[in-house]
C-alpha angles and dihedrals in degrees: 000000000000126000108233097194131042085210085060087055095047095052091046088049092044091054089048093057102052090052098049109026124082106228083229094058091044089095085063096044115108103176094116086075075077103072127083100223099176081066098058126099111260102227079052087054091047104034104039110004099060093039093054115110101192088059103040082063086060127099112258092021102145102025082069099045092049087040091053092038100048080047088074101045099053127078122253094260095058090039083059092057096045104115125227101052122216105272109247121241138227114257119207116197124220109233121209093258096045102119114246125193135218129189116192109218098213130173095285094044090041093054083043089054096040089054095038090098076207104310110144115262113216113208110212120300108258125166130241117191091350095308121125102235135185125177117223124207131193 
């Protein structure tokens, strides 16, 4: 499955985070050096990403923001002789017999979604290859 957003990747880093990383071990955790800034959009940079206080007590903070930010300011040409350049990733292709998966938020999901106050709402349990699934949103 591919990521189509670099903002996607931040929140989802930053979640994990702040479930596996001990406040007192953020300032060890280089994991900031994974995501790709210069990608991001920039009202996401300014808006969430320097706001957010998990991240500021990371290592290269600010170094990434002002480096995504400043992405955005300069012309093509200078964004071309910024070193280094954003990592590549690897790109998996979905081939034509790759399961995908659809939920329908109907009436009753949507009321269960409007009332959640941000608890995670689990769609049935259905199985894909064999293997018992169930799709979270929150």
């Amino acid at each position: 499955m591919g990521i189509q957003s670099e903002n996607t990747i931040f929140a989802a880093l930053m979640k994990w985070v702040r479930t596996n990383i001990s406040l007192s071990a953020l300032k060890y955790c280089d994991l900031l050096d994974l995501v790709r800034f210069e990608f991001m959009s920039v009202d996401f940079l300014y808006d969430v990403v320097q706001n957010d206080q998990v991240a500021q007590q990371m290592p290269g903070f600010n170094k990434h923001v002002l480096k995504g930010l400043a992405s955005h300011g300069f012309s093509q040409i200078r964004r071309e002789q910024l070193e280094p350049k954003p990592k590549q990733r690897l790109r998996l292709a979905v081939k034509a017999d790759d399961p995908t998966f659809s939920w329908v938020i109907d009436d009753k999901m949507g009321g269960k979604l409007s009332n959640s106050r941000g608890d995670p709402i689990l769609s049935d349990i259905f199985h894909c290859q064999g293997y018992p699934m169930q799709l979270e949103l929150s």
